[in-house]
Phi, psi and omega in degrees: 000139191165161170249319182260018178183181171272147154192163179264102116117167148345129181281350151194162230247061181321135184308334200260010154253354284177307171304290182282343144302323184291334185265340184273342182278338173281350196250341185274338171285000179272340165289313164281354175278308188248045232275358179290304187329328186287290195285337167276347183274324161330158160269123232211137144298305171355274172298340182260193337237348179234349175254017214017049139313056189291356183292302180323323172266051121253320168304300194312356194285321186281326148345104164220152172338119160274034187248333178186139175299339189317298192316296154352287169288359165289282213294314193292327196272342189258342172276341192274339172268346182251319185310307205309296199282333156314312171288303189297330181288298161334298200106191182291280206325318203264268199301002172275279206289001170266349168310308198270334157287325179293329168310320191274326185284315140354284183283006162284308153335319176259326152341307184278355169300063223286352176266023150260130155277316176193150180220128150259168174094149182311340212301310199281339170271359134318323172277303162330310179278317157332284160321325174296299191313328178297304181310328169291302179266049181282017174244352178293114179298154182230131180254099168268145185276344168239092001294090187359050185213160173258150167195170172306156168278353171300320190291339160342264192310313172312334180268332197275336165278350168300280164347272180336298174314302203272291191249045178272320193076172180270018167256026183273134180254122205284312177302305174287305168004284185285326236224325169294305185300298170319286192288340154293331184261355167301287219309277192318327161288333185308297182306359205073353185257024193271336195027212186245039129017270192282349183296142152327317153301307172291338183296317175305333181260006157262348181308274187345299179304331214278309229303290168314334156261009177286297184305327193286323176314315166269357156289331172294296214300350181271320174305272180334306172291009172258327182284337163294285195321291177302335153348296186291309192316297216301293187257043173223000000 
């Protein structure tokens, strides 16, 4: 991940990401200490809208499966590579509160949802920050190591929710997800910084541009196969 070269994750790690990994690795060992905190914190449409459990679409965020760490550690791992430099480029300030809406506005989200049973974990405000990054950097190439391909970071949300579809399984929660982006991507434009991205004008003018470099590839490459072929004549 980089914009002038390879390299692996952020040159370095801002105390207010360094911070919110640390409260989220503490609240997840406060779960097996307090397995109550698991069962009030989740986000339930039930308990919020018919037991006023109005808290929960802020709790569950600091929430994750005790059944296995992968969940936990994706996310602490995807906020410390996209967040870190998004904080830096932000500050603390700027970048907590866009943490926390998109996290809230999520769990809001997943709230008005009534056949969920319950959802935990950071993904929408994690899906939130992920959006920001794109939208900052969208010409920065991203290399994944599974599946092995490159692509732009705008396209970063179109792929990670493709992933998710085919191989997420069903505890994945798709509604926070969707709910990190949407409210992330309200937020920013309301601020002015979403810019027109996401516009119709523009989705055309990048087809075109793929379009037009699709043709120069094959012209070179038709250029190159003439210069073999004459080759072949010359020594033959």
């Amino acid at each position: 991940m980089g914009g002038g070269g390879l390299g692996f994750g952020p040159p370095l790690t801002p105390p207010i990401v360094k911070q919110l990994l640390i409260s989220i690795a503490a609240v997840y060992l406060l779960q097996f200490v307090m397995p109550a905190l698991y069962v009030l914190g989740a986000v339930r449409p039930f308990d919020v809208w018919q037991q006023g459990y109005v808290w929960q679409p802020v709790t569950y965020m600091w929430l994750h499966d005790r059944h296995g760490i992968g969940h936990i550690l994706m996310n602490c791992f995807v906020l410390w590579m996209f967040g870190s430099p998004l904080a830096m480029a932000w500050g603390p300030r700027r970048f907590l509160r866009f943490y926390m809406i998109c996290g809230v506005g999520a769990g809001v989200l997943i709230a008005t949802v009534p056949y969920l049973l319950y959802t935990v974990g950071a993904s929408g405000a994690i899906y939130g920050v992920i959006l920001a990054y794109s939208l900052t950097w969208p010409e920065r190439t991203i290399m994944l190591i599974f599946p092995p391909v490159a692509f732009k970071a705008i396209w970063l949300i179109p792929a990670l929710f493709f992933m998710t579809l085919v191989f997420g399984g069903g505890n994945v929660s798709h509604v926070g997800h969707l709910g990190g982006v949407v409210v992330g991507w309200l937020y920013l434009r309301h601020q002015g910084n979403a810019g027109s991205l996401f516009s119709w004008a523009q989705l055309k003018h990048r087809w075109r541009r793929h379009r037009m470099r699709q043709k120069l590839r094959a012209v070179q490459y038709e250029e190159w196969e003439e210069r073999r072929r004459e080759q072949d004549r010359r020594y033959h």
